[in-house]
C-alpha positions as CSV (number, residue, x, y, z in Angstrom):
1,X,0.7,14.5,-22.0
2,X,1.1,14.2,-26.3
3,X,-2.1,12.9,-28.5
4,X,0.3,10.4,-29.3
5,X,1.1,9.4,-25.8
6,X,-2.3,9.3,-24.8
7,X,-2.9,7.0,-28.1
8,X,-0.4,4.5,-27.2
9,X,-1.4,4.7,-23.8
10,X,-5.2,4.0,-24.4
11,X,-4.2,1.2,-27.5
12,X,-2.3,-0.4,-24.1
13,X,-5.3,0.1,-21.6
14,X,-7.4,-1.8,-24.3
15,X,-5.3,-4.6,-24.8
16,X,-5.5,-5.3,-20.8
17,X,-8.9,-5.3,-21.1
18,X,-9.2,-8.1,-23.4
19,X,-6.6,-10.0,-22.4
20,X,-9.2,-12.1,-20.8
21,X,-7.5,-12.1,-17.1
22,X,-10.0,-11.0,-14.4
23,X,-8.5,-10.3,-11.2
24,X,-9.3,-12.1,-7.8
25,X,-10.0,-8.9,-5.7
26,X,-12.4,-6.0,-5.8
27,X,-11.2,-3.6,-3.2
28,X,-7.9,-3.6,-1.9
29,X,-6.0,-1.6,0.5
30,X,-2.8,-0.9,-0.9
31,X,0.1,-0.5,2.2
32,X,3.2,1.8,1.0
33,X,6.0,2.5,3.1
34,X,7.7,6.0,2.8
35,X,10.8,4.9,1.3
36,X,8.9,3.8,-2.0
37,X,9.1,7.6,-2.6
38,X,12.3,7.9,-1.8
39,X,13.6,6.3,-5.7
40,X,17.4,7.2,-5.5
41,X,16.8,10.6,-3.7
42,X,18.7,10.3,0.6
43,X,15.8,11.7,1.6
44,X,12.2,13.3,0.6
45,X,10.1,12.4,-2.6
46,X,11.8,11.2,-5.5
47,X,8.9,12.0,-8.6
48,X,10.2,10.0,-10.8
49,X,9.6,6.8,-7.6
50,X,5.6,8.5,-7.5
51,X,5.3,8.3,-11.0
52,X,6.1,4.5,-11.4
53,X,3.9,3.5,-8.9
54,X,1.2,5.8,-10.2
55,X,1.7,4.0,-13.4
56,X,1.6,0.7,-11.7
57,X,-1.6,1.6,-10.0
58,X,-2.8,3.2,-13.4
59,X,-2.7,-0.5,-14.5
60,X,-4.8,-1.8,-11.7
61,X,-7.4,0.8,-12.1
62,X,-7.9,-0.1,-15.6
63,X,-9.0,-3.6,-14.3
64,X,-11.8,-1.7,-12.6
65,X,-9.9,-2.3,-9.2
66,X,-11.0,0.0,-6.4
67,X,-7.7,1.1,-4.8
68,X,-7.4,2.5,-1.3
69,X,-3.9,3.9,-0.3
70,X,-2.0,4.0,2.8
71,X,1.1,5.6,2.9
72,X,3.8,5.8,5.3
73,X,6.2,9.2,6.2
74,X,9.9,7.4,6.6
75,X,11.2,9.0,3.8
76,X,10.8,12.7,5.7
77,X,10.7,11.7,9.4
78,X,10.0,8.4,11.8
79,X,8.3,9.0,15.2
80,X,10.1,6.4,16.7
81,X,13.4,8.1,15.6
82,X,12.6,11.5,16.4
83,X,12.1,10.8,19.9
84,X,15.8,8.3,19.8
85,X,16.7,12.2,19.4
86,X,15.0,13.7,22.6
87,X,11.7,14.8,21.0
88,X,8.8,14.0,22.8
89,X,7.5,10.5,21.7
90,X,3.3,11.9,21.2
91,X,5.2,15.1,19.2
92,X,7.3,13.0,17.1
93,X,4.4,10.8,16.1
94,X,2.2,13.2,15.3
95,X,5.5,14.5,13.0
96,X,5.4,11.2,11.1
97,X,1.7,12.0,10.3
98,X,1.9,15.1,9.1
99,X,5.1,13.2,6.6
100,X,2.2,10.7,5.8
101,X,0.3,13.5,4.0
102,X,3.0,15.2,2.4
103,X,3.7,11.7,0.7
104,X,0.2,11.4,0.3
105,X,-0.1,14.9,-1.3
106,X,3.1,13.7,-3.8
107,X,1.2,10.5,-4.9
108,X,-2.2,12.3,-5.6
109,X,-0.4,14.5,-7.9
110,X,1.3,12.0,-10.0
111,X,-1.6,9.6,-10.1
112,X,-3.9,13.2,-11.3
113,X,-1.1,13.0,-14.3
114,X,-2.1,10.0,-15.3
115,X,-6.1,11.6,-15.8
116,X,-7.1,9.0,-12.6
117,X,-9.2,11.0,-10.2
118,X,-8.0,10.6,-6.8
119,X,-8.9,11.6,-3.5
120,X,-6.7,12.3,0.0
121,X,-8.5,11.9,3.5
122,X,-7.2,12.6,6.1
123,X,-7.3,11.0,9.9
124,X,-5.9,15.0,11.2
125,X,-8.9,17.7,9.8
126,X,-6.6,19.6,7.6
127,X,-9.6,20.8,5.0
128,X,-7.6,22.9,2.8
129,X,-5.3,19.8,1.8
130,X,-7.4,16.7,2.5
131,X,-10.9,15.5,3.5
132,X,-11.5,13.9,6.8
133,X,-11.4,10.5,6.7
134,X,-15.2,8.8,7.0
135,X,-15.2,5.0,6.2
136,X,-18.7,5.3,3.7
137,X,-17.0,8.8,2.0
138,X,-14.5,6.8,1.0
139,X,-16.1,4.2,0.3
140,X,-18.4,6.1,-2.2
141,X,-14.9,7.2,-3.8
142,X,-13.9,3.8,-4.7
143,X,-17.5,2.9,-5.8
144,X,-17.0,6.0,-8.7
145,X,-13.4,4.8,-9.7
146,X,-11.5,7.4,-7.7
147,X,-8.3,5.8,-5.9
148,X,-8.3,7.1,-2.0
149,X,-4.9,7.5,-0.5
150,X,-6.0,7.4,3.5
151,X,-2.6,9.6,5.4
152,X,-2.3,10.5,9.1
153,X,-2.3,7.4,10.4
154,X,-4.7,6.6,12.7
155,X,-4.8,10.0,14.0
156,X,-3.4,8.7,17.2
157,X,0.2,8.7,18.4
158,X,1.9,5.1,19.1
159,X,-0.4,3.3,15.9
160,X,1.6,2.5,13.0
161,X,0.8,2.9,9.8
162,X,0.9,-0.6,9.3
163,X,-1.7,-0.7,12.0
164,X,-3.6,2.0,10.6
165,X,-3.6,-0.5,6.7
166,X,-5.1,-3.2,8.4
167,X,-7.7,-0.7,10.5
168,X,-8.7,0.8,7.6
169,X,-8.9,-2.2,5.3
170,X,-11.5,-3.6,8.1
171,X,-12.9,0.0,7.8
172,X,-13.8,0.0,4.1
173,X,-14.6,-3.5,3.4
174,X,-11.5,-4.3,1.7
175,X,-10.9,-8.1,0.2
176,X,-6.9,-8.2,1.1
177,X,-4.6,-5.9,2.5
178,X,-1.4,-5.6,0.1
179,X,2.2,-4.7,1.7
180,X,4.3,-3.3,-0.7
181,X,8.3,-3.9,0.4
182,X,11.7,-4.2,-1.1
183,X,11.8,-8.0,-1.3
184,X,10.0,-10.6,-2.9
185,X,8.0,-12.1,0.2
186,X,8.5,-12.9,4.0
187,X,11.9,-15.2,4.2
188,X,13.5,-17.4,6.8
189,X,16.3,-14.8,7.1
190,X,17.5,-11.7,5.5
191,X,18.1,-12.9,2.0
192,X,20.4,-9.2,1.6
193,X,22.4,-10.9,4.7
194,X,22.1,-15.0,4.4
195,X,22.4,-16.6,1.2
196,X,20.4,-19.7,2.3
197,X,17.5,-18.3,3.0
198,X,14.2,-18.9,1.0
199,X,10.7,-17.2,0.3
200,X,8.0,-18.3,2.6
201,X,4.9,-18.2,-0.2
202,X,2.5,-19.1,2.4
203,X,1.8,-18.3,6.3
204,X,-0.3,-18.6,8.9
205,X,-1.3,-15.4,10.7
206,X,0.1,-17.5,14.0
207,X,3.4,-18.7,11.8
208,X,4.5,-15.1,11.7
209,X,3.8,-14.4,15.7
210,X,5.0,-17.5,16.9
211,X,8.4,-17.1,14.3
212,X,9.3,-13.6,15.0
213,X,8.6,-13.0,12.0
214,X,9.0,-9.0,10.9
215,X,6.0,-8.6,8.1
216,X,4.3,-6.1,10.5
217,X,4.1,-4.8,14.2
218,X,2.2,-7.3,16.0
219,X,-0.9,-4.9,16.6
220,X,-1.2,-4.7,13.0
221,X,-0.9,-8.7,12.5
222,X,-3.4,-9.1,15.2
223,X,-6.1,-6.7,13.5
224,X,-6.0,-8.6,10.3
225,X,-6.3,-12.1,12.3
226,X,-9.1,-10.9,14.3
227,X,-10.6,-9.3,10.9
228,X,-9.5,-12.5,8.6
229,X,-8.2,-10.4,6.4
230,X,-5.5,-11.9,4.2
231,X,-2.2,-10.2,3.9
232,X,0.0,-10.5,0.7
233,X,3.5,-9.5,0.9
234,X,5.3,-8.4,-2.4
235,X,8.0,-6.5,-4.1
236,X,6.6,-3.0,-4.9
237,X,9.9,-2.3,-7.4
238,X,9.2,-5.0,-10.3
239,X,7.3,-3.7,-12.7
240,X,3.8,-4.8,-13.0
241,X,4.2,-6.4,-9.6
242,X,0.7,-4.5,-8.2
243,X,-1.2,-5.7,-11.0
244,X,0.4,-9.4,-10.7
245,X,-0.9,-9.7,-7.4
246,X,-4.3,-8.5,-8.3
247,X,-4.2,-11.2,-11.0
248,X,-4.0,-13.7,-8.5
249,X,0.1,-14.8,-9.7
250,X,1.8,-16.7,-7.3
251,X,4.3,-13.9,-5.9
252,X,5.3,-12.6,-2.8
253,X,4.1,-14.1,0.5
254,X,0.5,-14.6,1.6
255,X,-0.7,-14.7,5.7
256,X,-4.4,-15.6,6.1
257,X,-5.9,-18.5,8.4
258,X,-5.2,-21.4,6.8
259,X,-1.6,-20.8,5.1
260,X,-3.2,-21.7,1.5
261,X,-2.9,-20.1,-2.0
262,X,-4.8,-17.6,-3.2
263,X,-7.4,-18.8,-5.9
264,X,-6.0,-18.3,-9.2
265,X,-7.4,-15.7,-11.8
266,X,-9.3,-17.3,-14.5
């Protein structure tokens, strides 16, 4: 990175700060799905995808933020696909976890390019790549300002990834669990397949089980109800969208008990 780059990019950093916005949460478990790597790659990691959600989360950070991470493997291989092809449905899980931490390896690197300090755990023991994953280690992480991407999953095969967000957001303490997708919220219908459908900006955890509706795998759904942790759903490719949310703007989708708003940032 240039002196100048760094110049502009800390004269940025500075105007957040005193822009006099204070966001709503203080932990929050980030949820990424594999193909928010993919950028306009087929298949694999896309860097230039890593890097603009690293720069996304460098924005959050700045807001002093703690930022936990869980990434999905869809972009390299799907567990649930794998065994469509005759692999052994434990094997291909544990497949999809070992994708999680490739991703998870990706990410680290081009958040560490952006001077964050960032850490990987790990729910499989691989110590030469990642820790293991212990709820009060990484908790201690986002206490010092380090972002903690959480990969493997649960560790256990038939757990999605979306079950293991809202595990580990109970886990660490986190105030809302954030699902990053490729639309603007939770709709009545496809919006890419019916015109006349329209954003749902507010839910009840029961709305989306008793509609069918496709936010999460209903293990995942459950955990959060159970755990009254709020869920907000959002678009992960508008610029700025991470920090938006943080802010407390009313986009996306929220699910939480009641079907209210989220307080607005002062």
């Amino acid at each position: 990175m240039s002196a100048e780059t760094q110049t502009v990019g800390v004269a940025e950093l500075a105007g957040r700060a005193r822009d006099g916005r204070a966001p709503i949460f203080k932990r929050v478990v980030l949820k990424l799905g594999g193909e928010a790597l993919l950028g306009t790659a087929a298949y694999g990691i896309d860097h230039d995808a890593a890097e603009r959600i690293a720069q996304q989360l460098r924005h959050v950070h700045e807001r002093g933020v703690q930022v936990a991470i869980v990434v999905g493997g869809g972009n390299i291989v799907r567990g649930q696909e794998a065994s469509a092809h005759g692999i052994d449905r434990v094997t291909g899980d544990y497949m999809g976890m070992l994708a999680t931490v490739i991703n998870a390896l990706a990410l680290r690197d081009a958040i560490e390019h952006l001077d964050m300090e960032c850490r990987v755990q790990s729910a499989i023991a691989m110590q030469q790549v990642a820790e293991p994953f212990i709820p009060r280690r990484a908790v201690r992480h986002l206490e010092k300002g380090r972002i903690v991407i959480l990969a493997a999953g649960t560790g256990n095969p038939f757990f999605t990834t979306d079950t293991t967000a809202a595990l580990r957001a109970a886990e660490i303490g986190a105030e809302v669990l954030l699902k990053a997708t490729k639309v603007d919220g939770v709709y009545t219908a496809d919006p890419l397949k019916d015109r006349t459908a329209t954003r749902l900006p507010h839910l009840t955890y029961m709305d989306v089980l008793n509609r069918g509706l496709t936010i999460m795998d209903s293990t995942a759904l459950t955990l959060c109800m159970d755990n009254q942790m709020p869920i907000i759903v959002f678009d992960l490719f508008t610029e700025g969208n991470i920090e938006r949310v943080i802010l407390g703007e009313e986009i996306g989708t929220r699910v939480n008990g009641d079907g209210k708003a989220p307080p607005r940032a002062s």
